[in-house]
N, C-alpha and C positions, 0 to 999 in steps of 0.2 A: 668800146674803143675801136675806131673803125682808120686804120691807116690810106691816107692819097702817096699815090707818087707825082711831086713837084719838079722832077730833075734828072735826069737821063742822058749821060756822059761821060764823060773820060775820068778817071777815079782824081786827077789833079783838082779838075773844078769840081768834082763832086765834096770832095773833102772841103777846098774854100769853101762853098757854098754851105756846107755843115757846120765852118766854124761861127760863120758871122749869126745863124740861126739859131746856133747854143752860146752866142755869147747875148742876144736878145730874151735868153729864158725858153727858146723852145726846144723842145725834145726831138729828136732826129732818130730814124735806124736807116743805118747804110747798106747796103746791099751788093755785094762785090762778085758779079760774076766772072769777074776775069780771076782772083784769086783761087774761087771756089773751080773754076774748070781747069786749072795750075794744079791744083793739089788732088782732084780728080784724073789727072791724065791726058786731058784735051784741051785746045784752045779755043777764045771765044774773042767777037769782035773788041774792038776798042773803046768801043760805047758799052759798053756790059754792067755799067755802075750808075744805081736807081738809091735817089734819095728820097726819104717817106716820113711825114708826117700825120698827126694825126688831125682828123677832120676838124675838130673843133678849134684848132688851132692855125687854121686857113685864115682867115682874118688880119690875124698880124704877122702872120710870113709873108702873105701877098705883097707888100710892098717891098720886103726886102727883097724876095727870090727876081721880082721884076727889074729892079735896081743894080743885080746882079748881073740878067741875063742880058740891060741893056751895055754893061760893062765889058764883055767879054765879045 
């Protein structure tokens, strides 16, 4: 199981972006650096939130994450 990151952004559209992908069947892990440097003690930029699937599953994300990122 080998995870890609599709998505690199601000945690609002990163979450859209996770919904419309698990409401298609596929599997997501979010990756939240701005909470994790919150709760460590420091701050991080605004972009700090990385959406990840896995490879096999590139195929039928592709059209949705491009659909997305011509929306936004």
């Amino acid at each position: 199981m080998a995870l890609m990151k599709i998505f690199s952004g601000s945690e609002i559209l990163a979450t859209a972006l996770q919904t419309k992908l698990e409401d298609a069947g596929i599997d997501t892990l979010l990756k939240n650096n701005i909470q994790s440097g919150r709760l460590a003690g420091f701050g991080t930029s605004g972009m700090a939130v990385e959406l990840f699937i896995e490879e096999v599953d590139f195929g039928k994300a592709d059209p949705i994450v491009e659909d997305f990122r011509m929306s936004i």
